[in-house]
C-alpha positions in Angstrom: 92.1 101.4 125.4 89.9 103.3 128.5 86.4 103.6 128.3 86.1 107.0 127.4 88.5 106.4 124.2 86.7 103.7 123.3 83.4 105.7 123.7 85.0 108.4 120.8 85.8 106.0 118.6 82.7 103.9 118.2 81.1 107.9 118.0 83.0 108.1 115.0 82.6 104.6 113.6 78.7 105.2 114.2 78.8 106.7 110.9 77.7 105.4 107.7 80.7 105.8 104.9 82.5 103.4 102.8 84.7 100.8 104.6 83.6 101.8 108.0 82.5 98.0 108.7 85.9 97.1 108.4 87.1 100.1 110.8 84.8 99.0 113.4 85.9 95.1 113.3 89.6 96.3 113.5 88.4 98.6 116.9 87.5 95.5 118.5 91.1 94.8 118.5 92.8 98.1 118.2 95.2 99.2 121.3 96.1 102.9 121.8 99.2 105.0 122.3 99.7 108.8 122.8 100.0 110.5 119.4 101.9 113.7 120.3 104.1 115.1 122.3 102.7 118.7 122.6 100.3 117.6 125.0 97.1 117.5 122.8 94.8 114.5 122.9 95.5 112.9 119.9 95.6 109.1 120.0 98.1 106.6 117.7 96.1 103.2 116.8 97.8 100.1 116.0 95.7 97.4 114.4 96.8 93.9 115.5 97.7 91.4 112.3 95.0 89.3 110.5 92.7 92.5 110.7 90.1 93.3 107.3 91.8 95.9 105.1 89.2 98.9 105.0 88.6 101.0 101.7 87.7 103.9 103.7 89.3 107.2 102.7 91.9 109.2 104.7 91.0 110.9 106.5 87.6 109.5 107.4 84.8 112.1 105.7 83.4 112.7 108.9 82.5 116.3 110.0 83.5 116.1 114.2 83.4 119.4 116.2 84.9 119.9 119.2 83.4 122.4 121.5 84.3 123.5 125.0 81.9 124.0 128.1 81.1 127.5 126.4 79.7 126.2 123.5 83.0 127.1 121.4 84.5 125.2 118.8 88.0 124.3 119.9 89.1 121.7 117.5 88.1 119.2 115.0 88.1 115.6 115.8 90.2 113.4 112.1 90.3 109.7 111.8 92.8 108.7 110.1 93.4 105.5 108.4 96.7 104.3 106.5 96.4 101.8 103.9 93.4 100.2 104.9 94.3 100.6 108.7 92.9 102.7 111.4 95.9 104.8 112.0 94.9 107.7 114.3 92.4 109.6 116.3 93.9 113.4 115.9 92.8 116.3 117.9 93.0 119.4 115.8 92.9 121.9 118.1 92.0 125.1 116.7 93.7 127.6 119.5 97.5 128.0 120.7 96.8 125.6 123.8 96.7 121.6 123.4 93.1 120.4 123.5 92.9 117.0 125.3 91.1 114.3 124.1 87.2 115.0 124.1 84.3 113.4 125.8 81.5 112.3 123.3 79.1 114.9 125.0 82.0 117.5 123.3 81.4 116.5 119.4 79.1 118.3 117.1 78.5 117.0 113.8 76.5 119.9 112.8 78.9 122.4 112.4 80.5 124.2 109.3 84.3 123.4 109.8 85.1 124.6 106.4 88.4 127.4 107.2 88.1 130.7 105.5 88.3 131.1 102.0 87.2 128.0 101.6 84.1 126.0 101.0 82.5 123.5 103.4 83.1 119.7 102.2 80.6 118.1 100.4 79.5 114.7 100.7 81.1 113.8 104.6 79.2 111.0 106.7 77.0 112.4 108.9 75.5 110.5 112.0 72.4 107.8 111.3 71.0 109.5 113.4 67.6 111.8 114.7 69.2 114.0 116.9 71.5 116.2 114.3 73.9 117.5 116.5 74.6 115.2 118.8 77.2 112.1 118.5 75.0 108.8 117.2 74.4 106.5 119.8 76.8 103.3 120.5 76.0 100.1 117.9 75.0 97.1 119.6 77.7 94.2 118.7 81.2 96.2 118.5 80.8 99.3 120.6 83.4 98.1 123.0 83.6 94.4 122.5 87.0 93.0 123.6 89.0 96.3 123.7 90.2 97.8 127.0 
């Protein structure tokens, strides 16, 4: 896993929602594999054996933006997890051309990413954080332990 991928995920798992404590042990160990073959971003995790089974929900009820240097949101960030299991980081893109994976700097957590027609999600994590738009900061004690 590179720095930068790394960085997105513990963004995500910076979260507060149920099971996430489990997510963010079986990052520690997690490698990484592209997740599509269109070109997009989007990131295949693989949880080594012996891992804690999470009771988080798939996808993760997180709200995660993705805007471009313009300000525009491009995609939406999902985390999903498959029986317990982090399963994949997907990059939603929201325009006819693959968006590549994002820097942190890129989420927004503030946005409405509801589609037309119908209503915004209720009840998704949003960052423990101050600063509402921007990503929460890293965790001390597993925002990159052990993984590269």
């Amino acid at each position: 896993m590179t720095a930068d991928e790394a960085e997105l995920l513990d963004a995500v798992l910076g979260h507060e929602f149920p099971g996430v404590l489990e997510l963010r042990e079986q990052a520690r160990q997690v490698r990484v594999s592209p997740g599509c073959a269109c070109g997009c971003g989007t990131l295949d995790l693989h949880v080594p054996d012996g891992m804690p089974r999470s009771s988080a929900a798939n996808p993760v009820q997180v709200d995660m933006g993705v805007v471009d240097a313009d300000g525009d949101l491009v995609a939406t960030l999902l985390l999903f997890v498959h029986d317990g299991w982090l399963s994949s980081l997907e990059v939603a893109g929201w325009l006819e051309d693959p968006v590549a994976l994002p820097r942190v700097e890129q989420l927004r957590w503030d946005l409405d990413l509801s589609l037309p027609g119908r209503p915004a999600r209720r009840g998704a994590a949003r960052p423990a954080s101050d600063d509402e738009g921007a990503a929460p900061p890293s965790r001390p004690g597993w925002d990159s332990g052990g993984r590269d």
